[in-house]
C-alpha positions as YAML, in Angstrom:
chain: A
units: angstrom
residues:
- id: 1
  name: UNK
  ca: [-4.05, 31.04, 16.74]
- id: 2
  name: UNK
  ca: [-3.02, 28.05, 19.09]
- id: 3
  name: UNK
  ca: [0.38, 26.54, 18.57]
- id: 4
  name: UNK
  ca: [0.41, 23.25, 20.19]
- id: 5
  name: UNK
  ca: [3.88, 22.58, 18.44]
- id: 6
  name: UNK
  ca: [5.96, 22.49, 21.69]
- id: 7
  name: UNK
  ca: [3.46, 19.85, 22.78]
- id: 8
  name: UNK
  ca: [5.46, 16.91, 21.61]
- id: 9
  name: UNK
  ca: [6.27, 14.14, 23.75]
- id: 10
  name: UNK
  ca: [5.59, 10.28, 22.87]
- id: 11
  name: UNK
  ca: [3.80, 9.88, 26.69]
- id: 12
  name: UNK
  ca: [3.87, 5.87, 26.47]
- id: 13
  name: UNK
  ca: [4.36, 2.94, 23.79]
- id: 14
  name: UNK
  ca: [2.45, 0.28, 25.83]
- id: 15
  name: UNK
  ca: [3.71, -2.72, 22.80]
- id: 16
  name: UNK
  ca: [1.71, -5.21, 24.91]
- id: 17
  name: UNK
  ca: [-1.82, -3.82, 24.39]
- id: 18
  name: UNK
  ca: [-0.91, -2.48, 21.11]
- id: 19
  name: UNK
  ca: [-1.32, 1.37, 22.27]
- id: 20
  name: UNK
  ca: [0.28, 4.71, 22.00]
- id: 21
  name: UNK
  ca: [-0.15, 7.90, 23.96]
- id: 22
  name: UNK
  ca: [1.05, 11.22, 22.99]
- id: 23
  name: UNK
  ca: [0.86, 15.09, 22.70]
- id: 24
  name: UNK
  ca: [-0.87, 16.52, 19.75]
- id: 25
  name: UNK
  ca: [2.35, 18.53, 18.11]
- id: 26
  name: UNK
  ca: [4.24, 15.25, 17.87]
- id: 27
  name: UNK
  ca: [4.78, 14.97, 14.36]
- id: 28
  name: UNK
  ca: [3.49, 11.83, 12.36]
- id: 29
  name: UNK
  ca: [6.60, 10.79, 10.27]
- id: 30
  name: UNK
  ca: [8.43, 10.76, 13.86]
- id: 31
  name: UNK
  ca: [5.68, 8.41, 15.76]
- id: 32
  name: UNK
  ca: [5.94, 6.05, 13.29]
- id: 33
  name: UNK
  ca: [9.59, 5.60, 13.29]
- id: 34
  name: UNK
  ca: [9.50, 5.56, 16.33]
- id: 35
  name: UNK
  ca: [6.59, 2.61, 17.05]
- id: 36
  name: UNK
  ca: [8.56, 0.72, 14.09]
- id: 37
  name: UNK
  ca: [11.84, 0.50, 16.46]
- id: 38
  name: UNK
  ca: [9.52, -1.68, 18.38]
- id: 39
  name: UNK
  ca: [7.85, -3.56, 15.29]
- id: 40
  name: UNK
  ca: [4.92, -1.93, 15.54]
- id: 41
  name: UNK
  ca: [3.19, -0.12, 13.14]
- id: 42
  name: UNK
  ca: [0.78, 2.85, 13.03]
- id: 43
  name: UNK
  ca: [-0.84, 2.51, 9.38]
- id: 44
  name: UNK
  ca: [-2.93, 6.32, 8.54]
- id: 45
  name: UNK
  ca: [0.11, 8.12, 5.93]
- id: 46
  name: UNK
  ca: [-1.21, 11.18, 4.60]
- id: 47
  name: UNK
  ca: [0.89, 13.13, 1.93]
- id: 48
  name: UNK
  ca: [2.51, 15.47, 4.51]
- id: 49
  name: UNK
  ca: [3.43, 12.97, 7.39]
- id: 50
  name: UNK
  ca: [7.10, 14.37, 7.38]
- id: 51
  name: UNK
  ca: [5.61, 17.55, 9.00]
- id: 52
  name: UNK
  ca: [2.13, 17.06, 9.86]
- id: 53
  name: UNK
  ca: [0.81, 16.53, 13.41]
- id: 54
  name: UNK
  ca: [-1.34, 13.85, 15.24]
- id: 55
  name: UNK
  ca: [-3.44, 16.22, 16.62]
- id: 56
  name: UNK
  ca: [-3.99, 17.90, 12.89]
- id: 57
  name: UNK
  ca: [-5.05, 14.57, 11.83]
- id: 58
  name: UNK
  ca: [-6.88, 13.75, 14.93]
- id: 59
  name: UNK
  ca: [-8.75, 17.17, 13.99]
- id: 60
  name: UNK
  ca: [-8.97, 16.12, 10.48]
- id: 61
  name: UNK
  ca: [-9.30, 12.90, 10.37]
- id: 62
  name: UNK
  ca: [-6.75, 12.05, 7.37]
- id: 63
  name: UNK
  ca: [-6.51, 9.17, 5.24]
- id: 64
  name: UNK
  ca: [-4.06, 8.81, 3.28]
- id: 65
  name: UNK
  ca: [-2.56, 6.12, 0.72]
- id: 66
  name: UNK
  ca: [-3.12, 3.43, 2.86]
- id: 67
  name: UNK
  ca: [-6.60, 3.95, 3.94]
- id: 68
  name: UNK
  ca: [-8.17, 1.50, 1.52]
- id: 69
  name: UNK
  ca: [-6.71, -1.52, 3.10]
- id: 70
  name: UNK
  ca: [-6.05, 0.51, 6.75]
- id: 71
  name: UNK
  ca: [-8.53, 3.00, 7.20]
- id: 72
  name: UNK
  ca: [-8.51, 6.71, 8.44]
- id: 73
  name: UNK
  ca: [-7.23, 8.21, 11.86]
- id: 74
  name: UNK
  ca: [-10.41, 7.90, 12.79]
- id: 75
  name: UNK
  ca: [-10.45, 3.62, 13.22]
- id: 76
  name: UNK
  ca: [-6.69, 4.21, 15.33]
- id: 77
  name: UNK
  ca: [-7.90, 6.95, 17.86]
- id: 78
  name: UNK
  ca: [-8.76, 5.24, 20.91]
- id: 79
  name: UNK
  ca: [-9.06, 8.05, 24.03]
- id: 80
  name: UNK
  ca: [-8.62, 11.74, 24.15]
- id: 81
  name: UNK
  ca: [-8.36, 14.28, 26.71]
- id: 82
  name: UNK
  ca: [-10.01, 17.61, 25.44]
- id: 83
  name: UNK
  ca: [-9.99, 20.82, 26.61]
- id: 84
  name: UNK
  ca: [-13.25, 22.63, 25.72]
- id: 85
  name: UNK
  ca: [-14.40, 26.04, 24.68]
- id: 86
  name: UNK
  ca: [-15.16, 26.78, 28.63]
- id: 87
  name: UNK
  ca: [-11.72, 25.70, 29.99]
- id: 88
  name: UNK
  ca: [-12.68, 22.28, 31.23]
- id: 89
  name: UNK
  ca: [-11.72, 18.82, 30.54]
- id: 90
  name: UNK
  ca: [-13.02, 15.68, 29.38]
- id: 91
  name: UNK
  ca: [-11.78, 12.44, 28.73]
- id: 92
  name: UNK
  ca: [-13.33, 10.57, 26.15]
- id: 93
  name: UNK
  ca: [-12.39, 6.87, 25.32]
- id: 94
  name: UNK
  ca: [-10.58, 3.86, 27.07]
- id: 95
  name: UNK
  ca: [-6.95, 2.83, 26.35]
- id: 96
  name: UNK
  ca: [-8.16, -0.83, 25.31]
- id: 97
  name: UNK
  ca: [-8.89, -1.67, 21.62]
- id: 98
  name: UNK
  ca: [-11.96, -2.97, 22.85]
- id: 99
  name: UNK
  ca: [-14.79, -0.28, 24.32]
- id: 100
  name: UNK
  ca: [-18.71, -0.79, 23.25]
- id: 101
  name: UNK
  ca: [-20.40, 0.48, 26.48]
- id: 102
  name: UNK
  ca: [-21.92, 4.19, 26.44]
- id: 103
  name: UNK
  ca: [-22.10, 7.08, 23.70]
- id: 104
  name: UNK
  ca: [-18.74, 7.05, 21.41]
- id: 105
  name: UNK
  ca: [-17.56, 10.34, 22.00]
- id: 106
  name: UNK
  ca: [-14.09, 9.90, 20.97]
- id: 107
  name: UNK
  ca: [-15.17, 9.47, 17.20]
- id: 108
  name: UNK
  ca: [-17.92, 11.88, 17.32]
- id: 109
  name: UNK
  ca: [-14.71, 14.51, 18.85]
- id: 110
  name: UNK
  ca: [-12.28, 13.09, 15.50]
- id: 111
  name: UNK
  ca: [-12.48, 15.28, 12.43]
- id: 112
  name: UNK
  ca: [-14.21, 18.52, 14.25]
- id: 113
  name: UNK
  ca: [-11.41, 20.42, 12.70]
- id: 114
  name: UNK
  ca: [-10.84, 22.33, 15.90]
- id: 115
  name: UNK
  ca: [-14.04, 23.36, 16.61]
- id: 116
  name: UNK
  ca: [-15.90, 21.56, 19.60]
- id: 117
  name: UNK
  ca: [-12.26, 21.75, 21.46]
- id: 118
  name: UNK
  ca: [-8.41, 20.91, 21.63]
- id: 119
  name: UNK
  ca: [-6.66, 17.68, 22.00]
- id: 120
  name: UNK
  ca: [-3.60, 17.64, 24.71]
- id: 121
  name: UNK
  ca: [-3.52, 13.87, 24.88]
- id: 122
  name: UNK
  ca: [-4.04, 11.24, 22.16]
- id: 123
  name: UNK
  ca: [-4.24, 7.02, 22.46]
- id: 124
  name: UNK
  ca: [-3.63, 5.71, 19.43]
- id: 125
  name: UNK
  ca: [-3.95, 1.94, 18.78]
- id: 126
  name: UNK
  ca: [-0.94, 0.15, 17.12]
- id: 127
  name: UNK
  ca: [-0.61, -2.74, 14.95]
- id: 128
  name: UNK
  ca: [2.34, -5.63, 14.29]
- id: 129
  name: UNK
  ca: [4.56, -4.01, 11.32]
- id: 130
  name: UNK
  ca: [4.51, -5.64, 8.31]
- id: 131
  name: UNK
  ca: [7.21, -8.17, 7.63]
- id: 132
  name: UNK
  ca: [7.75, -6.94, 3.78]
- id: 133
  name: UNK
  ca: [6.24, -3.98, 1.61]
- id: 134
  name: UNK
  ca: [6.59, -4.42, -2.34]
- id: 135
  name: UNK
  ca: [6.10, -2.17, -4.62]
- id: 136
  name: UNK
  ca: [5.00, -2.28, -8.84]
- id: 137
  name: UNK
  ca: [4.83, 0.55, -11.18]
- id: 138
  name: UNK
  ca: [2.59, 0.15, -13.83]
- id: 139
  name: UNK
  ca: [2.71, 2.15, -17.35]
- id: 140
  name: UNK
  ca: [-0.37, 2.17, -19.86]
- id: 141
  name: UNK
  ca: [-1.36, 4.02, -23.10]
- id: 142
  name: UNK
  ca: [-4.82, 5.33, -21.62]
- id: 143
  name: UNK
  ca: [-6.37, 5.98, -18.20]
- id: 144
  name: UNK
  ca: [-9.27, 2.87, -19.33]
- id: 145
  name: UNK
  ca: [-6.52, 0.48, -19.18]
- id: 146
  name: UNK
  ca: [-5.55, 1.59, -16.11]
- id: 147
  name: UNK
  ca: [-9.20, 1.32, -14.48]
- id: 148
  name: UNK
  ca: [-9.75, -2.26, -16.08]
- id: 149
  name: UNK
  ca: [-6.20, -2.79, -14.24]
- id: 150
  name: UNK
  ca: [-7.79, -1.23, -10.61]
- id: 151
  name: UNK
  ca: [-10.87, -3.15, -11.48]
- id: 152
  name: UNK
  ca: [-9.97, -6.71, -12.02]
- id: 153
  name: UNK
  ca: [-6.81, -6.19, -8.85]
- id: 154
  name: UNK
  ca: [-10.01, -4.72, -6.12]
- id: 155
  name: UNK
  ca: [-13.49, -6.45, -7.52]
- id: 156
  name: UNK
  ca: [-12.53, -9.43, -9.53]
- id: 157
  name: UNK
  ca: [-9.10, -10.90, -7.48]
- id: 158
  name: UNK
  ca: [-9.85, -9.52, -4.47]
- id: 159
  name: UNK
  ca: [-6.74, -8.33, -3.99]
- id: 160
  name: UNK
  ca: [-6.46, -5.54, -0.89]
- id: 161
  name: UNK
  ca: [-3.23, -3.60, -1.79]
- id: 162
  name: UNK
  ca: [-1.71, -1.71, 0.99]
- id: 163
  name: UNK
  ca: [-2.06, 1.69, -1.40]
- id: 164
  name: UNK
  ca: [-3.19, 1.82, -5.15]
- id: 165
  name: UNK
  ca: [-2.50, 5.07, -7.14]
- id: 166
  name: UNK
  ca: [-3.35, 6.34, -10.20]
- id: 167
  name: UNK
  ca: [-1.55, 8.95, -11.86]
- id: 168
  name: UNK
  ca: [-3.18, 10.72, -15.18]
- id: 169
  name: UNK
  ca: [-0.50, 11.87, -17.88]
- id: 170
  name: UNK
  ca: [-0.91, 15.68, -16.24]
- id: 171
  name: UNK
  ca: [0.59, 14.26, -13.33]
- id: 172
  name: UNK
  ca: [3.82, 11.91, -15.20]
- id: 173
  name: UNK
  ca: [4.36, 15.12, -17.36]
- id: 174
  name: UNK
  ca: [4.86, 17.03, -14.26]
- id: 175
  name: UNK
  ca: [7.56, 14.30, -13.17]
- id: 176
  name: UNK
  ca: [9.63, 13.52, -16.31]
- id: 177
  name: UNK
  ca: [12.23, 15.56, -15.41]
- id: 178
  name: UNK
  ca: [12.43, 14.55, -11.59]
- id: 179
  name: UNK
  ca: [12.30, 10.59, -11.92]
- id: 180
  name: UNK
  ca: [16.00, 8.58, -13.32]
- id: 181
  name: UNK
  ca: [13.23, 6.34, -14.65]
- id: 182
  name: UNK
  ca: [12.85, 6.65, -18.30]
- id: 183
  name: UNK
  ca: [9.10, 6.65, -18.69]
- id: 184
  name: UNK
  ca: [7.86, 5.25, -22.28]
- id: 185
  name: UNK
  ca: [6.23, 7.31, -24.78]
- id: 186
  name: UNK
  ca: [2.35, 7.46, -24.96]
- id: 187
  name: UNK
  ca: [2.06, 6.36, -21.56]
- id: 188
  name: UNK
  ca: [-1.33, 8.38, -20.35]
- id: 189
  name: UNK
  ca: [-1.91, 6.84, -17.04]
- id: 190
  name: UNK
  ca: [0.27, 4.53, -14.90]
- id: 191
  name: UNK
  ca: [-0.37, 2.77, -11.05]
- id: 192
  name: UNK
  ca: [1.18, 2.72, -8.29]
- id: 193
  name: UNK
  ca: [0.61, 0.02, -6.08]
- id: 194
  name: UNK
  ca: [2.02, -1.31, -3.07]
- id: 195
  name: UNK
  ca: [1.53, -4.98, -0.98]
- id: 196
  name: UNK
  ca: [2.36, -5.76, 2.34]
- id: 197
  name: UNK
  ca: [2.63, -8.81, 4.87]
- id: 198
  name: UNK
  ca: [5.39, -11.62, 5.25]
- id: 199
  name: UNK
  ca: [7.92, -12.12, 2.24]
- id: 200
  name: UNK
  ca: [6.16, -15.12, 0.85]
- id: 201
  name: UNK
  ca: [2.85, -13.53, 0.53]
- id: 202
  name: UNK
  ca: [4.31, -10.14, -1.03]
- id: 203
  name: UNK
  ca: [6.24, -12.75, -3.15]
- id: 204
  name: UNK
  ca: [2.98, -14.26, -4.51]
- id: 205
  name: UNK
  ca: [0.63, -10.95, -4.45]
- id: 206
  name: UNK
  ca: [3.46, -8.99, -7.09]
- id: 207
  name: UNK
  ca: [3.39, -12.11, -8.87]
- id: 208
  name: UNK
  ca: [-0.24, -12.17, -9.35]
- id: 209
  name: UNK
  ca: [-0.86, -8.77, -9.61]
- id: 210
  name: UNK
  ca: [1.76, -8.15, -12.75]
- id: 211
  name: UNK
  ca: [0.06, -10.70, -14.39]
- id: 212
  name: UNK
  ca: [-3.11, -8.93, -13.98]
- id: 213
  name: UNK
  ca: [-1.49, -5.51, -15.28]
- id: 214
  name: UNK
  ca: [0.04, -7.62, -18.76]
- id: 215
  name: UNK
  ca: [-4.15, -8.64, -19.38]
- id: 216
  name: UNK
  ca: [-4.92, -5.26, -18.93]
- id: 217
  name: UNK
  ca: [-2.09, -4.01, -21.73]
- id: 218
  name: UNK
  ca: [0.43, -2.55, -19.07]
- id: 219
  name: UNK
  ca: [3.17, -1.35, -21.67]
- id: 220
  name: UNK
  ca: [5.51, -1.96, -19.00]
- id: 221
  name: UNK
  ca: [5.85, -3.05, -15.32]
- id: 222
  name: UNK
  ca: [8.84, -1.77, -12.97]
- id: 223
  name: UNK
  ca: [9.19, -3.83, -9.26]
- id: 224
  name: UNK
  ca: [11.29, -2.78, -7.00]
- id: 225
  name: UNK
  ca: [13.65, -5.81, -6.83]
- id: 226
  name: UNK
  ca: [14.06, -5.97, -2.95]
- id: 227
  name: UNK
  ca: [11.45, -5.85, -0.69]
- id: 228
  name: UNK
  ca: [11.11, -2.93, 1.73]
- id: 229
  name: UNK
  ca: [9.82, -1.89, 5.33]
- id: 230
  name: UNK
  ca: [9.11, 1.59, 3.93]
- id: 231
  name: UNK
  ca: [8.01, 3.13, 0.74]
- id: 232
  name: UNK
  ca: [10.35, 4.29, -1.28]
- id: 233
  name: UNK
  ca: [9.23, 6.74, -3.89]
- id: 234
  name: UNK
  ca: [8.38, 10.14, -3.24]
- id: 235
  name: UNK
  ca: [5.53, 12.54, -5.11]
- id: 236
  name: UNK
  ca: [8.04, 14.32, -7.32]
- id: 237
  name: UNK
  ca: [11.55, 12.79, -7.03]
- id: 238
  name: UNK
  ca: [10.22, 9.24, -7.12]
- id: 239
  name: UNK
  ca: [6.81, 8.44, -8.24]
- id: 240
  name: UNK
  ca: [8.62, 5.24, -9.05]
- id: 241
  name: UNK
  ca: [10.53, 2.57, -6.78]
- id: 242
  name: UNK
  ca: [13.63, 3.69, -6.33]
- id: 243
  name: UNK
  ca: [15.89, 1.32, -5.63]
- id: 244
  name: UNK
  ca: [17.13, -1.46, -8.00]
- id: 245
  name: UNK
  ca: [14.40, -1.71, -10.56]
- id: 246
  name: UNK
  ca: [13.94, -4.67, -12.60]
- id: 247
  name: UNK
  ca: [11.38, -4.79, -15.57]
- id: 248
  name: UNK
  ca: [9.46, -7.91, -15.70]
- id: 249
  name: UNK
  ca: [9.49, -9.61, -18.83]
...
């Protein structure tokens, strides 16, 4: 076993060219505050980003909630230095967001799970943070209301939510007793969904998009009442938005 946890310095924020560089044990919860400080914003959030590490989801290439509208670790890796199997090293990758010359090792070296070589340096690319994340919670009697909901919000507005979750009534039975949030009876399947970008287009999106979940039969829709930089509802504690809900009439 090789425990790169002590590897775990941020190397260099360059917030001109939009890049980061860092060791592989730095953990992802704690780049991303950290880029934030500067308004930047590094979008792949898997489940475990609290304790997870780049280099695991270099290695891995994760996803997350947000890879429908942001992609996977895979589009934000820009250079790596690798040691391989034999004890050398390679550098793979340019620290500009733009490199289209020669064999793309980089992404061929992302999601090997470990086994082509290890990652002691990482280049990330960066983007502006979001001005405004909203977020809806949507309740319905059955999981094809739900989908009709996904459906007309992806393929017939066009919408591109920052994250879109669906939770099946195995999941909201396993929450009842964690959320403050009374959840209605005979609700089988409810969303999740979050928007980002300035205030006035989160504004307009939540507007648009609870409208869409009252065609679909939503039996009710919670949104979180101010707008937030972060997301704040959990897997088990919050499922919901937690602070100051207001139902939409």
């Amino acid at each position: 076993v090789l425990d790169l946890k002590n590897m775990d310095k941020i190397i260099e924020i360059n917030a001109k060219d939009l890049t980061v560089t860092v060791e592989p044990g730095v953990v992802t919860k704690d780049l991303q505050d950290e880029v934030a400080r500067l308004r930047l914003f590094y979008p792949p959030e898997p489940g475990s980003a609290e304790f997870s590490t780049i280099g695991g989801n270099v290695a891995e290439c994760t996803g997350g909630m947000t890879g429908m509208k942001y992609g996977v670790t895979r589009n934000y890796v820009l250079a790596l230095e690798i040691v391989l199997p034999d004890g050398s090293i390679i550098n793979t990758g340019r620290k500009t967001l733009r490199s289209v010359a020669g064999y793309d090792l980089t992404r061929f070296f992302v999601g090997s799970e470990g086994t082509l070589g290890v990652f002691t340096r990482i280049t990330l690319k960066l983007l502006p943070l979001p001005e405004k994340i909203g977020t809806i919670t949507s309740y319905f009697k059955n999981i094809d209301d739900a989908l009709n909901t996904t459906d007309s919000i992806l393929i017939k507005s066009h919408f591109l939510p920052r994250s879109l979750e669906f939770v099946d009534k195995t999941g909201i039975d396993a929450v009842r007793g964690f959320t403050k949030e009374e959840i209605p009876e005979g609700v089988e399947a409810l969303l999740l969904i979050d928007v980002d970008g300035n205030e006035k287009s989160v504004v307009n999106d939540i507007s648009k998009i609870e409208v869409l979940c009252k065609e679909n039969k939503a039996l009710k829709t919670l949104v979180a009442k101010r707008m937030m930089k972060e997301r704040y509802y959990g897997r088990l504690e919050g499922l919901f938005p937690r602070p100051s809900l207001g139902l939409l009439q």
